[in-house]
PDB file of the backbone (N, CA, C, O) and the ligand in Angstrom, with CONECT records:
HET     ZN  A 101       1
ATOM      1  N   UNK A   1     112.480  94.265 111.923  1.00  0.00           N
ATOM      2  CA  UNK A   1     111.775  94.716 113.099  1.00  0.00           C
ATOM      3  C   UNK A   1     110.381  94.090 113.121  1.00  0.00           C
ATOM      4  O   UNK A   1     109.922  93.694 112.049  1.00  0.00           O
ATOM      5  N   UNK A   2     109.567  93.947 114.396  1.00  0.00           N
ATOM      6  CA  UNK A   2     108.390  93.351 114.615  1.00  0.00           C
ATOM      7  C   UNK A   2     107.569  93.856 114.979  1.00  0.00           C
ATOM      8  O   UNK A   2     107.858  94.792 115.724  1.00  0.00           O
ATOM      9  N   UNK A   3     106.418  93.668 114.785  1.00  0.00           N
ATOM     10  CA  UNK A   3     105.153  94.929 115.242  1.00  0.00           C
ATOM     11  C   UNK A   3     105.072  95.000 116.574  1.00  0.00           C
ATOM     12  O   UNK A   3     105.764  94.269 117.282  1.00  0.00           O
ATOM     13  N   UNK A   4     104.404  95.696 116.963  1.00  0.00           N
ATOM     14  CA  UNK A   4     104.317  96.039 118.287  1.00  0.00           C
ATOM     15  C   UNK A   4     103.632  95.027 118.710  1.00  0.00           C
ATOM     16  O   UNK A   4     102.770  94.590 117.946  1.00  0.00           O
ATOM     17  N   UNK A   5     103.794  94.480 119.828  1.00  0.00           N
ATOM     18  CA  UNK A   5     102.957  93.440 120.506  1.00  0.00           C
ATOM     19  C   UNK A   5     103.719  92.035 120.395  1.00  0.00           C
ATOM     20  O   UNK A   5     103.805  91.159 121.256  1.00  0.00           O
ATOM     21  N   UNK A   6     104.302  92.063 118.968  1.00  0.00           N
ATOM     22  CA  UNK A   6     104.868  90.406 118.644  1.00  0.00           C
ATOM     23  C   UNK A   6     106.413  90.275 119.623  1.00  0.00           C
ATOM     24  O   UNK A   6     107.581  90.549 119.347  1.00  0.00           O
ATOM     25  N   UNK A   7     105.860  89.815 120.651  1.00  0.00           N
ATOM     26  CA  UNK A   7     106.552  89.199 121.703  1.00  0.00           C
ATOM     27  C   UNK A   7     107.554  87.894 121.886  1.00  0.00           C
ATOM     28  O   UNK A   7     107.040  87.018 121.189  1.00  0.00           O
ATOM     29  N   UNK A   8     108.672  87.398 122.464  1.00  0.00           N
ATOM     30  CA  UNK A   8     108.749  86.120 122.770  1.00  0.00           C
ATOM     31  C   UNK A   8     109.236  86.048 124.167  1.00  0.00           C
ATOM     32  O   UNK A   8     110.034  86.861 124.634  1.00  0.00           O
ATOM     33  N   UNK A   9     108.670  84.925 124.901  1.00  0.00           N
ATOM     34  CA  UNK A   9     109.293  84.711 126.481  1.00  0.00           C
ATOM     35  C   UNK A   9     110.811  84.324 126.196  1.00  0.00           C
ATOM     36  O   UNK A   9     111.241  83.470 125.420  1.00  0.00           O
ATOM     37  N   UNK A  10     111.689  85.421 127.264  1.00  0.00           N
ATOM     38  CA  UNK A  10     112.931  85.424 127.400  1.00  0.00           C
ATOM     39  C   UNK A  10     113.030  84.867 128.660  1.00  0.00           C
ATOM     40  O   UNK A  10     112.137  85.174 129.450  1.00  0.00           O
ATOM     41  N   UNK A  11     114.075  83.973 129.113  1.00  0.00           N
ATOM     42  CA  UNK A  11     114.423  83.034 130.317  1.00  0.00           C
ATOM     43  C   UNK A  11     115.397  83.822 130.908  1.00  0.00           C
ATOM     44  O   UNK A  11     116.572  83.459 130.872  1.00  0.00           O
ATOM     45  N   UNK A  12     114.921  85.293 131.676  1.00  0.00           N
ATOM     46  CA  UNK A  12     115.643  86.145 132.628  1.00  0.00           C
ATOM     47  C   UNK A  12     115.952  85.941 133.964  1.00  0.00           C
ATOM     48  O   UNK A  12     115.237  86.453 134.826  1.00  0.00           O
ATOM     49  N   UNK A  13     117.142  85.104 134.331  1.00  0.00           N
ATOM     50  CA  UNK A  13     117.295  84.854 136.183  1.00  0.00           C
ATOM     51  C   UNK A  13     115.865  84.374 136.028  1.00  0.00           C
ATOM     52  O   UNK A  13     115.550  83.962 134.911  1.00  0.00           O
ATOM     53  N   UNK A  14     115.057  84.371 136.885  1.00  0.00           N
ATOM     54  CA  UNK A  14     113.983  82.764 137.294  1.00  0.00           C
ATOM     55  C   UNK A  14     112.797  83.117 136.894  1.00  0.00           C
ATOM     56  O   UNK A  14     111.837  82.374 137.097  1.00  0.00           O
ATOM     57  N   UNK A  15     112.608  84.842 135.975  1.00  0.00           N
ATOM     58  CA  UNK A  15     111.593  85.259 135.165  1.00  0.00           C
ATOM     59  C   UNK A  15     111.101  84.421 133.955  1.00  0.00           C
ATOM     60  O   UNK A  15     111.815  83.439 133.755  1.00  0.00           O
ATOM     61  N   UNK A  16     109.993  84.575 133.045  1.00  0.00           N
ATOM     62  CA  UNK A  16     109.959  84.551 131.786  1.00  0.00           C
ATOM     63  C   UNK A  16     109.261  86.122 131.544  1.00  0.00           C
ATOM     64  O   UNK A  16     108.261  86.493 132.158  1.00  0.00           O
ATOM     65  N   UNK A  17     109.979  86.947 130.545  1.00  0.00           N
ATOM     66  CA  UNK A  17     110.045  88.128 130.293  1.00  0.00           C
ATOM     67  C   UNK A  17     109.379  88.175 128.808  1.00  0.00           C
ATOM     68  O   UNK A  17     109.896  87.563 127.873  1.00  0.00           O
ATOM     69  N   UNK A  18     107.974  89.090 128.636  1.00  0.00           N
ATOM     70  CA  UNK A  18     108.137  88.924 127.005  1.00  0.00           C
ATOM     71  C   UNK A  18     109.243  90.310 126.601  1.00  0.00           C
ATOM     72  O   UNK A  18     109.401  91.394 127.164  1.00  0.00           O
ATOM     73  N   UNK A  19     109.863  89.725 125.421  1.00  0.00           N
ATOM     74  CA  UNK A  19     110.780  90.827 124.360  1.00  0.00           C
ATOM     75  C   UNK A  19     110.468  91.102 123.253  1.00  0.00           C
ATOM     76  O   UNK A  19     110.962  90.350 122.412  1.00  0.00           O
ATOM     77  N   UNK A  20     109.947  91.750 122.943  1.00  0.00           N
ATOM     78  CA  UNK A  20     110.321  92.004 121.208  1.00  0.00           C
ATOM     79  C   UNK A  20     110.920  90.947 120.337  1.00  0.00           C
ATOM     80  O   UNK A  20     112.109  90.635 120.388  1.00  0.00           O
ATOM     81  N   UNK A  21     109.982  90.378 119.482  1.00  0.00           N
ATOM     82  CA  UNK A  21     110.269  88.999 119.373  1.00  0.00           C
ATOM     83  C   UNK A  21     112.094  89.223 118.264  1.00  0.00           C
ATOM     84  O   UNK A  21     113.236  88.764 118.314  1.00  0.00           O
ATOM     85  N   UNK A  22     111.356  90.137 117.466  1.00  0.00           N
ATOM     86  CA  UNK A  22     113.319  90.112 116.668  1.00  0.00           C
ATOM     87  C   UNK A  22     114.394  90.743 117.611  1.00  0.00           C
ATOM     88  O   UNK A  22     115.448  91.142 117.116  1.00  0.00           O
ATOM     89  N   UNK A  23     114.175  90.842 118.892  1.00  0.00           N
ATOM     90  CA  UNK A  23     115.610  91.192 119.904  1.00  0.00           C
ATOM     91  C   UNK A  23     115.473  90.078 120.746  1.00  0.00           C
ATOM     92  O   UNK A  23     116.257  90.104 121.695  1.00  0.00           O
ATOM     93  N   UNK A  24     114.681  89.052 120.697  1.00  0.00           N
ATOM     94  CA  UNK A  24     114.844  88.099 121.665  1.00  0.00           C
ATOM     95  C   UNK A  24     116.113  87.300 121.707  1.00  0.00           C
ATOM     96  O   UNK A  24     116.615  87.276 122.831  1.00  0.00           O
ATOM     97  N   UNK A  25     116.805  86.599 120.723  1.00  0.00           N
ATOM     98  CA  UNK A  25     117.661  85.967 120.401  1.00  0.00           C
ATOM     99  C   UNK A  25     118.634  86.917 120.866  1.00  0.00           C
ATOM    100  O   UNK A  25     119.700  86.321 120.710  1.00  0.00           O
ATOM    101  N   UNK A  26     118.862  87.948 121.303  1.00  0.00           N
ATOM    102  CA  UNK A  26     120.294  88.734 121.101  1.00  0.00           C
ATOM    103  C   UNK A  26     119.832  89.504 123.424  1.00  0.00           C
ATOM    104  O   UNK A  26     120.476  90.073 124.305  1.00  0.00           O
ATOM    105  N   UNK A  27     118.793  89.102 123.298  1.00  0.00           N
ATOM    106  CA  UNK A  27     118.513  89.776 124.999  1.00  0.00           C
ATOM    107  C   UNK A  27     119.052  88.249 125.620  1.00  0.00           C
ATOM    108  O   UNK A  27     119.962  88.164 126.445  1.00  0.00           O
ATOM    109  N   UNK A  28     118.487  87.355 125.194  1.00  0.00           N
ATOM    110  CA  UNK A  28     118.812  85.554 125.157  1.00  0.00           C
ATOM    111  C   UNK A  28     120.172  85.494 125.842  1.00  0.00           C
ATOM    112  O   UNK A  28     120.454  85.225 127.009  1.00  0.00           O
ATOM    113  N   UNK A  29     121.077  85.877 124.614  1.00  0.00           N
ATOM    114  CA  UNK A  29     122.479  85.819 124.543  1.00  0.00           C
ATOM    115  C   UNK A  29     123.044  87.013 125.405  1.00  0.00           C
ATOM    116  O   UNK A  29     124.138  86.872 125.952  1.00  0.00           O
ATOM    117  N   UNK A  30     122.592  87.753 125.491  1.00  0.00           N
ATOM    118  CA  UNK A  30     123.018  88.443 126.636  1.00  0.00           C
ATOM    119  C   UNK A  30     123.239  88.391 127.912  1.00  0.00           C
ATOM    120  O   UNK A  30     124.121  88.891 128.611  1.00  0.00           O
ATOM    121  N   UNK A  31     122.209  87.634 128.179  1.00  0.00           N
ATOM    122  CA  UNK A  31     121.608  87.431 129.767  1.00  0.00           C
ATOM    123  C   UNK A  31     122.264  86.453 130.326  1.00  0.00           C
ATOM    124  O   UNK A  31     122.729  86.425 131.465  1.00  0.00           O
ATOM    125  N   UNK A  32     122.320  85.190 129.051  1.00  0.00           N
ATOM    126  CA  UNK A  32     122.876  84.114 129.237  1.00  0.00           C
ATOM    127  C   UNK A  32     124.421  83.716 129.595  1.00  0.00           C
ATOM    128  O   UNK A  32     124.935  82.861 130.315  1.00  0.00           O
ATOM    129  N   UNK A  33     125.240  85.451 128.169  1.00  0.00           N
ATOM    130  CA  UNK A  33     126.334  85.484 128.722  1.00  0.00           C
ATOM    131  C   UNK A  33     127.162  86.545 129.399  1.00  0.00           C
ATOM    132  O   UNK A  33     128.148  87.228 129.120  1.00  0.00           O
ATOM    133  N   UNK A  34     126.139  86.349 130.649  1.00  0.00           N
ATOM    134  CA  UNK A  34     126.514  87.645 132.300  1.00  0.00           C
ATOM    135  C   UNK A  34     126.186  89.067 131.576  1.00  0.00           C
ATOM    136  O   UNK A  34     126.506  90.070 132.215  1.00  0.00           O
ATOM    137  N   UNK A  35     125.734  89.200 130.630  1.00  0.00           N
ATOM    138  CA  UNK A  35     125.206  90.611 130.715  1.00  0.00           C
ATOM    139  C   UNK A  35     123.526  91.274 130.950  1.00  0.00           C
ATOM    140  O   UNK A  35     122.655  91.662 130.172  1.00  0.00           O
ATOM    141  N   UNK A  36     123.643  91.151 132.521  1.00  0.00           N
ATOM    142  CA  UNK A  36     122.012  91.371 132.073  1.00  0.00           C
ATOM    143  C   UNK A  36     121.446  92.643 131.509  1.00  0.00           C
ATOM    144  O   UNK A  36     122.111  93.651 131.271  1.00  0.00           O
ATOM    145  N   UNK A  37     119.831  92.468 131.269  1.00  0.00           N
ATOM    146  CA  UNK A  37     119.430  93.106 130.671  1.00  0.00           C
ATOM    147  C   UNK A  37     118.314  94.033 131.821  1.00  0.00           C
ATOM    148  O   UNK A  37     118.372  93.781 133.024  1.00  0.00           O
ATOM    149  N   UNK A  38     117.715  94.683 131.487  1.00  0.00           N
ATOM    150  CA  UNK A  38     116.521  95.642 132.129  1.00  0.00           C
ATOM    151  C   UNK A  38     115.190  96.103 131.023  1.00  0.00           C
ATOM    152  O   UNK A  38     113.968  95.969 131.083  1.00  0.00           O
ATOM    153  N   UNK A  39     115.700  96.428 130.478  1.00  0.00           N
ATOM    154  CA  UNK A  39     114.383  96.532 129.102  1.00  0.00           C
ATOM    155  C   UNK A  39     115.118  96.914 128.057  1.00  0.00           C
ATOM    156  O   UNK A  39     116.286  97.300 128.098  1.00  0.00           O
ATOM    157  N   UNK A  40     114.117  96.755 126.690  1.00  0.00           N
ATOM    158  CA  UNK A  40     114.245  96.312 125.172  1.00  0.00           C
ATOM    159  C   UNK A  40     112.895  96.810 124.632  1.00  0.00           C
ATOM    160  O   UNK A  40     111.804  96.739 125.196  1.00  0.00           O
ATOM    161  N   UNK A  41     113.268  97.474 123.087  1.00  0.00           N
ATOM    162  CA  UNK A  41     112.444  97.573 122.391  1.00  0.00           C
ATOM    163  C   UNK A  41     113.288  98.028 120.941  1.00  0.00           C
ATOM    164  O   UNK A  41     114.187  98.838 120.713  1.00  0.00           O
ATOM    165  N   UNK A  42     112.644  97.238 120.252  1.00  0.00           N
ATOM    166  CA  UNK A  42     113.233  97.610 118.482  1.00  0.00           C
ATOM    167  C   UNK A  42     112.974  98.380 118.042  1.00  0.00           C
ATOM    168  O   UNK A  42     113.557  98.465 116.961  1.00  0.00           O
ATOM    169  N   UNK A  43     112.042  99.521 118.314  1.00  0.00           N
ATOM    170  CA  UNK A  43     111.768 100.404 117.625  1.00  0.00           C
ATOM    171  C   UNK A  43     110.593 100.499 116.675  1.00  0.00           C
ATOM    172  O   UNK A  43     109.984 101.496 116.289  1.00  0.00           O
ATOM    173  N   UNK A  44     110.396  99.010 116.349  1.00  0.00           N
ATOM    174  CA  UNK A  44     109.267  98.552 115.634  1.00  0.00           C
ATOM    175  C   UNK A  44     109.461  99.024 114.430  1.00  0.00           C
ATOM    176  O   UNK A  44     108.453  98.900 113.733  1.00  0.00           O
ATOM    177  N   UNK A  45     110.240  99.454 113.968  1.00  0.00           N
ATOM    178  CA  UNK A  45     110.507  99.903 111.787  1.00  0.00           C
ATOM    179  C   UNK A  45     109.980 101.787 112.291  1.00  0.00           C
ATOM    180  O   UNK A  45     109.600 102.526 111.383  1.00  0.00           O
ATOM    181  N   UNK A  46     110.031 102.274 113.622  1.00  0.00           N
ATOM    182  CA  UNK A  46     109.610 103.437 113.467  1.00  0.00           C
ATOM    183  C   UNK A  46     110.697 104.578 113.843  1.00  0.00           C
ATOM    184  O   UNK A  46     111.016 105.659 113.347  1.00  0.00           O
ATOM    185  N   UNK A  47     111.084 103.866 114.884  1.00  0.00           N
ATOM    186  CA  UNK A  47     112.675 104.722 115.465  1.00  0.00           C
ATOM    187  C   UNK A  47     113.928 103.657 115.772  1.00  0.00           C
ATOM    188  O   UNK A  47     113.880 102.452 115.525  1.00  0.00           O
ATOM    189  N   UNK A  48     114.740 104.167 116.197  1.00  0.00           N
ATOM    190  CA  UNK A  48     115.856 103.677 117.208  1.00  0.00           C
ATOM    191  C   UNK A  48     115.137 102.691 118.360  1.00  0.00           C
ATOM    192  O   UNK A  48     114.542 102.985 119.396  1.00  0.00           O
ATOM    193  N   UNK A  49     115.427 101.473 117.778  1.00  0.00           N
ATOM    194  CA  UNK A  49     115.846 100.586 119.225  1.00  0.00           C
ATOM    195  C   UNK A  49     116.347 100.248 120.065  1.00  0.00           C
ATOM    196  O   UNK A  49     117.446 100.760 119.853  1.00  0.00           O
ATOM    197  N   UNK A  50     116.455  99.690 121.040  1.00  0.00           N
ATOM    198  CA  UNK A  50     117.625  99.833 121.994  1.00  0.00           C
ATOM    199  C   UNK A  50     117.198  98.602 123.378  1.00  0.00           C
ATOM    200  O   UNK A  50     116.126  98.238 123.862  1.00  0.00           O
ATOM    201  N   UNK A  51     118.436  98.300 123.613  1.00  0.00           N
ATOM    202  CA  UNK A  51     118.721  97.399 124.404  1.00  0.00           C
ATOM    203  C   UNK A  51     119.174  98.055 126.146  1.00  0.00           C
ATOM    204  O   UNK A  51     120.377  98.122 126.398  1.00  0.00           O
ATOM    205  N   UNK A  52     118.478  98.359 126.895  1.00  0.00           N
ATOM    206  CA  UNK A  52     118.833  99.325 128.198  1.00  0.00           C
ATOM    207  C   UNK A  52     119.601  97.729 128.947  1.00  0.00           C
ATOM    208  O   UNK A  52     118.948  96.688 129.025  1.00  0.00           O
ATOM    209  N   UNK A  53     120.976  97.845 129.403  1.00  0.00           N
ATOM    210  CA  UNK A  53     121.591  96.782 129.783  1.00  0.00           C
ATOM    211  C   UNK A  53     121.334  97.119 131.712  1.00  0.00           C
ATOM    212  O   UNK A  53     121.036  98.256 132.079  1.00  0.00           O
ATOM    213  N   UNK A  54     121.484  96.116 132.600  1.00  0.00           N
ATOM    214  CA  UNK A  54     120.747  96.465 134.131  1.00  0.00           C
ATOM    215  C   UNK A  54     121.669  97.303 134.682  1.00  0.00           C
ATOM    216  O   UNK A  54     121.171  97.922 135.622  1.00  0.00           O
ATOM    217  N   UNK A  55     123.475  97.735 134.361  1.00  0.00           N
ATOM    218  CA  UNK A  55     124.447  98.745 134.290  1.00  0.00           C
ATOM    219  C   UNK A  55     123.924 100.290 134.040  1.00  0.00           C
ATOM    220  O   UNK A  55     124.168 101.348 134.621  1.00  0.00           O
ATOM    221  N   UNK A  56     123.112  99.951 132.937  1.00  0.00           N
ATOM    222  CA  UNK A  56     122.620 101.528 132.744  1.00  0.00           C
ATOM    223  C   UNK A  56     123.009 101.822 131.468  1.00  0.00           C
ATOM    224  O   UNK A  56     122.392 102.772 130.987  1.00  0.00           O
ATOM    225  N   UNK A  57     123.997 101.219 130.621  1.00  0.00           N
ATOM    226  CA  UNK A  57     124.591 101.084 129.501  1.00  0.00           C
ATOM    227  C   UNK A  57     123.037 101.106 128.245  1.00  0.00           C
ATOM    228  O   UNK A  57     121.858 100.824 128.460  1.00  0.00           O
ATOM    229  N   UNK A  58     123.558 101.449 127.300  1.00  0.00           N
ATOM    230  CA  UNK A  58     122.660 101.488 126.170  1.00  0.00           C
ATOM    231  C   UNK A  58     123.006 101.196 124.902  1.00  0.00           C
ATOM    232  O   UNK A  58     123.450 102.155 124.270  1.00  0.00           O
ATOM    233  N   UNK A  59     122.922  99.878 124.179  1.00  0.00           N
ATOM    234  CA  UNK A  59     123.015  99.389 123.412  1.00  0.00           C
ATOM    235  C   UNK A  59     122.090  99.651 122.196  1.00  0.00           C
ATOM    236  O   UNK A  59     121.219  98.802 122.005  1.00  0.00           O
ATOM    237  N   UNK A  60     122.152 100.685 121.361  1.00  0.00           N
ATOM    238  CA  UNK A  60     120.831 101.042 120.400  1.00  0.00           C
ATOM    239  C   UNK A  60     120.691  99.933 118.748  1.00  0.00           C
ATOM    240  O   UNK A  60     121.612  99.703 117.965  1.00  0.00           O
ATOM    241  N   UNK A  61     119.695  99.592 118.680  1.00  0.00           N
ATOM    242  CA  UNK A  61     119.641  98.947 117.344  1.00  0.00           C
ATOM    243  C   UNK A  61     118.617  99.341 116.733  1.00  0.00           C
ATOM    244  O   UNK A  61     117.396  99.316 116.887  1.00  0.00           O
ATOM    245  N   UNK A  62     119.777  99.922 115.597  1.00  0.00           N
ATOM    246  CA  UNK A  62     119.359 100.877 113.934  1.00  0.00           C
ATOM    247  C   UNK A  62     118.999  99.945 113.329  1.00  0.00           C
ATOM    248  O   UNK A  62     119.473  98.827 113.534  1.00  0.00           O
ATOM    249  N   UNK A  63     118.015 100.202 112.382  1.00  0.00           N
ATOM    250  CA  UNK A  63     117.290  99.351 111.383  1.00  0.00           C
ATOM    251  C   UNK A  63     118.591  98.722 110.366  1.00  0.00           C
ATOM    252  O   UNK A  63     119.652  99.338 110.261  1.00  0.00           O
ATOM    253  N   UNK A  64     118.371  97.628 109.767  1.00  0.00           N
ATOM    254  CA  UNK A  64     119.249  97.258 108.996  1.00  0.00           C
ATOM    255  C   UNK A  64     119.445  98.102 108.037  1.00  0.00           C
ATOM    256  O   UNK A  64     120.616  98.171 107.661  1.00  0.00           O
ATOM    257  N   UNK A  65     118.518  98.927 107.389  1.00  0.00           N
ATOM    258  CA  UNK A  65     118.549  99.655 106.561  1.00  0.00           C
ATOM    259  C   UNK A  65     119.881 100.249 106.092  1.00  0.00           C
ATOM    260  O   UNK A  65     120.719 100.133 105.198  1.00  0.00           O
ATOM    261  N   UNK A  66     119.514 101.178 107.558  1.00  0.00           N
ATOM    262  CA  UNK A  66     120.873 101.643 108.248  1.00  0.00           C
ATOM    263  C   UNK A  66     122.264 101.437 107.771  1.00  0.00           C
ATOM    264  O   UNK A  66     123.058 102.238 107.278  1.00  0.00           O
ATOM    265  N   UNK A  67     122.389  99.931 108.089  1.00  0.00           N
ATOM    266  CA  UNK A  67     123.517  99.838 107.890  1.00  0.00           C
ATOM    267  C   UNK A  67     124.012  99.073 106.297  1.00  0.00           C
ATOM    268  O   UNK A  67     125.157  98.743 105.990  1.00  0.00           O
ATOM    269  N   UNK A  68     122.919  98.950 105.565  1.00  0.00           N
ATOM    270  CA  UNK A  68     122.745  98.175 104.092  1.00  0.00           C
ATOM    271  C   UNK A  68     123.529  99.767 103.523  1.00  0.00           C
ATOM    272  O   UNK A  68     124.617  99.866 102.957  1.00  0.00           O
ATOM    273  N   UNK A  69     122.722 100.713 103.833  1.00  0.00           N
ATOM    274  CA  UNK A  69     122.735 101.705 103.122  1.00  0.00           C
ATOM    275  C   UNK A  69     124.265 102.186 103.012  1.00  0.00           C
ATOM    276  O   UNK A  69     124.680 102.571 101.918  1.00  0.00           O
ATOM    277  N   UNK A  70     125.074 102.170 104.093  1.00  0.00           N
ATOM    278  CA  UNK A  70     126.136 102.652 103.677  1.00  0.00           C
ATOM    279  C   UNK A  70     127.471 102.023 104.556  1.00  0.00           C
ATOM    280  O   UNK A  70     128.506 102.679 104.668  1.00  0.00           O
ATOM    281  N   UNK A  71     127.287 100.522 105.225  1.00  0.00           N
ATOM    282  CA  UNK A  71     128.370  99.787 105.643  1.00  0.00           C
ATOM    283  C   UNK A  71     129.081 100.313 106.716  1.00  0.00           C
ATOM    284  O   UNK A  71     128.758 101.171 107.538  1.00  0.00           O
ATOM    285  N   UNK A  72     129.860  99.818 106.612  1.00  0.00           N
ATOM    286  CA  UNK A  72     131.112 100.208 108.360  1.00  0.00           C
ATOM    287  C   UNK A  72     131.059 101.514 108.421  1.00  0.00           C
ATOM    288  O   UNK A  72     130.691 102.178 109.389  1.00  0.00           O
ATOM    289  N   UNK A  73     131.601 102.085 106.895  1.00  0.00           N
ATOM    290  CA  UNK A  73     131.976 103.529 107.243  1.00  0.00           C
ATOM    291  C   UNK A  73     131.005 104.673 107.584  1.00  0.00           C
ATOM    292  O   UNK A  73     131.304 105.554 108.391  1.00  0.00           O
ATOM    293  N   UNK A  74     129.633 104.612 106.827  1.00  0.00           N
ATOM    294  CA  UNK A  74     128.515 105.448 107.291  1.00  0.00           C
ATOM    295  C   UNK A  74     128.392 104.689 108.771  1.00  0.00           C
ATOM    296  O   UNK A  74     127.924 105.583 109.476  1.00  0.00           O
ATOM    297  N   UNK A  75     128.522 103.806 109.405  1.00  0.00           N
ATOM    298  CA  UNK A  75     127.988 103.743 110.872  1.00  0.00           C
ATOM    299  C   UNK A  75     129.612 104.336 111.769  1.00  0.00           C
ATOM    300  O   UNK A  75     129.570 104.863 112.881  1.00  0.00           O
ATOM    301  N   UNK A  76     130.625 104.150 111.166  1.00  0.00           N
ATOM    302  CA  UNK A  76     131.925 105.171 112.388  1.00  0.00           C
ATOM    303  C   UNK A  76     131.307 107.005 112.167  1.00  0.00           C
ATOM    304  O   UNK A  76     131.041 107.912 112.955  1.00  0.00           O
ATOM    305  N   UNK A  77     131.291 106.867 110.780  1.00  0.00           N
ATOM    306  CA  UNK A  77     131.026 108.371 110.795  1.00  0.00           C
ATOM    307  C   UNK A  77     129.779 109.005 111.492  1.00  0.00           C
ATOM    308  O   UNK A  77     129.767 110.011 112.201  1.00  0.00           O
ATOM    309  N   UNK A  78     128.541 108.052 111.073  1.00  0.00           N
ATOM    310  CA  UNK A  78     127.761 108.475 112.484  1.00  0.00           C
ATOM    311  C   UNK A  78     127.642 108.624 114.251  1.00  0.00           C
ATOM    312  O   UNK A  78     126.848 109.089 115.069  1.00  0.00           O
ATOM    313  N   UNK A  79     128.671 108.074 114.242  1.00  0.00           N
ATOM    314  CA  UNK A  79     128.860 107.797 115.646  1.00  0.00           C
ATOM    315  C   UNK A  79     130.157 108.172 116.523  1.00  0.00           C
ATOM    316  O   UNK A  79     130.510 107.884 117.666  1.00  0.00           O
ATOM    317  N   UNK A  80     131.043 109.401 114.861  1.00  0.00           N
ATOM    318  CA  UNK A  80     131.743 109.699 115.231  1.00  0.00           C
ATOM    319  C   UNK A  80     133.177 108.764 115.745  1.00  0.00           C
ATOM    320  O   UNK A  80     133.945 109.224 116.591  1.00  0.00           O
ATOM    321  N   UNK A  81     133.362 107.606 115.193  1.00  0.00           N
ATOM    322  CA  UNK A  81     134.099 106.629 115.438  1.00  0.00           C
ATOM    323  C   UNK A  81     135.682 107.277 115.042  1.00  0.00           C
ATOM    324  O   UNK A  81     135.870 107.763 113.927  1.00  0.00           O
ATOM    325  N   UNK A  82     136.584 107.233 115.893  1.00  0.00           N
ATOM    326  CA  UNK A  82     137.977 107.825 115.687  1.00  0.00           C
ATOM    327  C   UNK A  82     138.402 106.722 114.886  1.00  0.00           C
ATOM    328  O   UNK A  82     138.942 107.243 113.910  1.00  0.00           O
ATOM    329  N   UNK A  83     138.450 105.541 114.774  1.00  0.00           N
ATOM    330  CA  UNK A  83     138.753 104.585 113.830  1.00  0.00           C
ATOM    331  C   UNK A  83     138.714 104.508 112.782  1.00  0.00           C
ATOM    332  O   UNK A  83     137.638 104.738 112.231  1.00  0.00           O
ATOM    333  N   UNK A  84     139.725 104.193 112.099  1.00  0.00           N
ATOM    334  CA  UNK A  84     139.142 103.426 110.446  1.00  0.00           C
ATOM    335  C   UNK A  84     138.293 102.315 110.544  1.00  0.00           C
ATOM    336  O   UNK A  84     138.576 101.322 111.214  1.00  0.00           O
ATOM    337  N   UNK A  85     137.228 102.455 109.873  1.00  0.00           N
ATOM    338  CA  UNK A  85     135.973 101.778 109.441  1.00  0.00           C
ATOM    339  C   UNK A  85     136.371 100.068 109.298  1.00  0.00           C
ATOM    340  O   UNK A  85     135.406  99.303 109.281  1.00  0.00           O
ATOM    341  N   UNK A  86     137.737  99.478 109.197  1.00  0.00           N
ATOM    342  CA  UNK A  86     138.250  98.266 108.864  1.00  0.00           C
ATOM    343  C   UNK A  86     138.662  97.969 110.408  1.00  0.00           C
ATOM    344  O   UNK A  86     138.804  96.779 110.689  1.00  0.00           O
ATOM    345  N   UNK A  87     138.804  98.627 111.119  1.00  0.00           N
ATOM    346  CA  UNK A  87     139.161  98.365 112.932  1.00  0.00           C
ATOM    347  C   UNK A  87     138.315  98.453 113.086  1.00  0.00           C
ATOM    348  O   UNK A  87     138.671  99.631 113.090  1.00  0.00           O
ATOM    349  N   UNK A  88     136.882  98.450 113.340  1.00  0.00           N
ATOM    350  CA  UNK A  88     136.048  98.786 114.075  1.00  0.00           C
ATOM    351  C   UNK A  88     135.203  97.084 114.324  1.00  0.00           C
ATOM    352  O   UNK A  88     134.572  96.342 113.572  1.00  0.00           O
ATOM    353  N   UNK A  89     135.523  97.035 115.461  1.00  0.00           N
ATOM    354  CA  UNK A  89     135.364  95.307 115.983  1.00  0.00           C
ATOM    355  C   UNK A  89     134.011  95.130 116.090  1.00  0.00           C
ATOM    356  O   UNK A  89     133.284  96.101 116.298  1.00  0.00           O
ATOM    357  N   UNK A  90     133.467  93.749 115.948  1.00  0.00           N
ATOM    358  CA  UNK A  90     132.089  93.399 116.905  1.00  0.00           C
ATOM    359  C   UNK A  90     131.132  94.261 116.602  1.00  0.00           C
ATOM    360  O   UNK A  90     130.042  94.198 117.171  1.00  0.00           O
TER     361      UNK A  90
HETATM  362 ZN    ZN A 101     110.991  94.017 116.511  1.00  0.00          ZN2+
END
């Protein structure tokens, strides 16, 4: 995660947008492939980040920590995933 302020211009439809410079690469790829975006913020190492998609959809990004700490299966079980932890795609 990146401090608050550390920005990068994202190439949004005929905008340049600053993002959160460690979600830039992934708002990038979004936008680029037909999913747009509306606003972003990482959380900065303090909370839940999240990706607000222009649908209304909400894409949240947990610190890596997160997911170091306990792999596929601590993130289905948090999220309540009906799946086994080995199906759980993408
Ligand atoms: Zn960041």
């Amino acid at each position: 995660m990146c401090a608050w302020g550390e920005t990068e211009k994202v190439q949004i439809g005929d905008r340049q947008i600053p993002v959160d410079r460690c979600l830039a690469p992934l708002v990038q790829a979004l936008n680029a492939g037909g999913v747009p975006t509306a606003m972003s913020c990482c959380g900065h190492g303090e909370g839940v980040g999240f990706v607000l998609l222009a649908d209304g959809r909400l894409l949240s990004i947990l610190p890596q920590e997160a997911f170091k700490a306990g792999g596929f299966q601590a993130m289905a079980e948090r999220f309540d995933c009906r799946r086994q932890a080995g199906e759980v795609a993408g």
